[in-house]
C-alpha beads as a LAMMPS data file, in Angstrom:
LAMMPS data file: protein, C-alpha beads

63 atoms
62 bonds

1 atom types
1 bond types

-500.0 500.0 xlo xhi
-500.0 500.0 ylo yhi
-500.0 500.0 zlo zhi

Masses

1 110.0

Atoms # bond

1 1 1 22.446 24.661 62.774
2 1 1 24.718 26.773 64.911
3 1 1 28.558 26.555 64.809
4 1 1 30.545 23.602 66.267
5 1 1 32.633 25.117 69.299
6 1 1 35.992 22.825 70.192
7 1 1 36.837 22.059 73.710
8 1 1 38.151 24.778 75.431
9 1 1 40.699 22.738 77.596
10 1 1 41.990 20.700 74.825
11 1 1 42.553 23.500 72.090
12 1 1 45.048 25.015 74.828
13 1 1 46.731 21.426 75.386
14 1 1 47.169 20.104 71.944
15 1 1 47.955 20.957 68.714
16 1 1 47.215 19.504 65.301
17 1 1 50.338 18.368 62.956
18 1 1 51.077 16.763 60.120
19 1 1 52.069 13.595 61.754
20 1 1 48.995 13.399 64.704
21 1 1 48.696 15.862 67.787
22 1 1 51.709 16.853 69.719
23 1 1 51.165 17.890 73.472
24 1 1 53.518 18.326 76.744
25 1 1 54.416 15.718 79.147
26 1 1 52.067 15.927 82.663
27 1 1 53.748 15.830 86.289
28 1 1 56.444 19.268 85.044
29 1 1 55.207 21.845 87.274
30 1 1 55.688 22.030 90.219
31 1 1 57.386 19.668 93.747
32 1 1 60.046 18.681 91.245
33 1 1 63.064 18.340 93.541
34 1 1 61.919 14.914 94.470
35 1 1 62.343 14.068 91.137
36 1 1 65.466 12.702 89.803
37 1 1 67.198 14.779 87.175
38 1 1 66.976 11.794 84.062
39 1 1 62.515 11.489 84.972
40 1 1 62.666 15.657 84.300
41 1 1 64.852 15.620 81.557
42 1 1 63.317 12.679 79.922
43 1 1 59.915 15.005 80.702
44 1 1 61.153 18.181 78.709
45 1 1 59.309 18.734 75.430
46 1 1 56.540 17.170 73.322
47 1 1 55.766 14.016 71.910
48 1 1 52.732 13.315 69.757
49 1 1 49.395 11.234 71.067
50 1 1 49.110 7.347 70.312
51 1 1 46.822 6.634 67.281
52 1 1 44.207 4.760 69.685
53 1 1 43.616 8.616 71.061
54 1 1 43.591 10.138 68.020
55 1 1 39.929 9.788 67.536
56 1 1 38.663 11.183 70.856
57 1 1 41.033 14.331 70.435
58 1 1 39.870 15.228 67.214
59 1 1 36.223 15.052 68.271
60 1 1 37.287 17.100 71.256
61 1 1 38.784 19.696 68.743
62 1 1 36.709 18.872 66.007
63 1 1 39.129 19.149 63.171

Bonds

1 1 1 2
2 1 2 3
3 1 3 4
4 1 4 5
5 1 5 6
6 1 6 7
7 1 7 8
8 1 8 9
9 1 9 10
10 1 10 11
11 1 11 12
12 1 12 13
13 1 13 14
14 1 14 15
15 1 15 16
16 1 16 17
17 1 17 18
18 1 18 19
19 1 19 20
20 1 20 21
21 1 21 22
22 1 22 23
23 1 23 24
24 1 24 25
25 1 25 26
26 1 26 27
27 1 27 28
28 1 28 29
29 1 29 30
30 1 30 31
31 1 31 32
32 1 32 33
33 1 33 34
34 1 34 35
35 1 35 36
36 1 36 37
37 1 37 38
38 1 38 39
39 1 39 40
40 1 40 41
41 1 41 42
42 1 42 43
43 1 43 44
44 1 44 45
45 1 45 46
46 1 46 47
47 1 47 48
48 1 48 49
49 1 49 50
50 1 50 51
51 1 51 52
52 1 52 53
53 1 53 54
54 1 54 55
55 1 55 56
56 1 56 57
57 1 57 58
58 1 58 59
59 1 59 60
60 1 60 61
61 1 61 62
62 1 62 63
């Protein structure tokens, strides 16, 4: 049986922690002056997946 390969495009989005999978917030790169400066700010950083998602990302990365 050959080796399992994970998904490509989600290895390079998320990443496996102790509490879940943290990833970065979508709509951050680019025609941002349209945006008001507390929906950027409130964008910055990472915040981990909801548990219904859980499932489908670790199949994705299968971990």
């Amino acid at each position: 049986m050959p080796k399992a390969k994970s998904h490509s495009g989600a290895s390079k989005r998320f990443k496996k922690t102790g509490a879940g999978y943290k990833h970065k917030h979508a709509n951050r790169s680019h025609i941002l002056t349209k945006m008001s400066q507390k929906r950027k700010r409130n964008l910055r950083g990472t915040s981990t997946i909801t548990a219904a998602d859980a499932p489908l990302i670790d199949r994705l990365l299968r971990s």
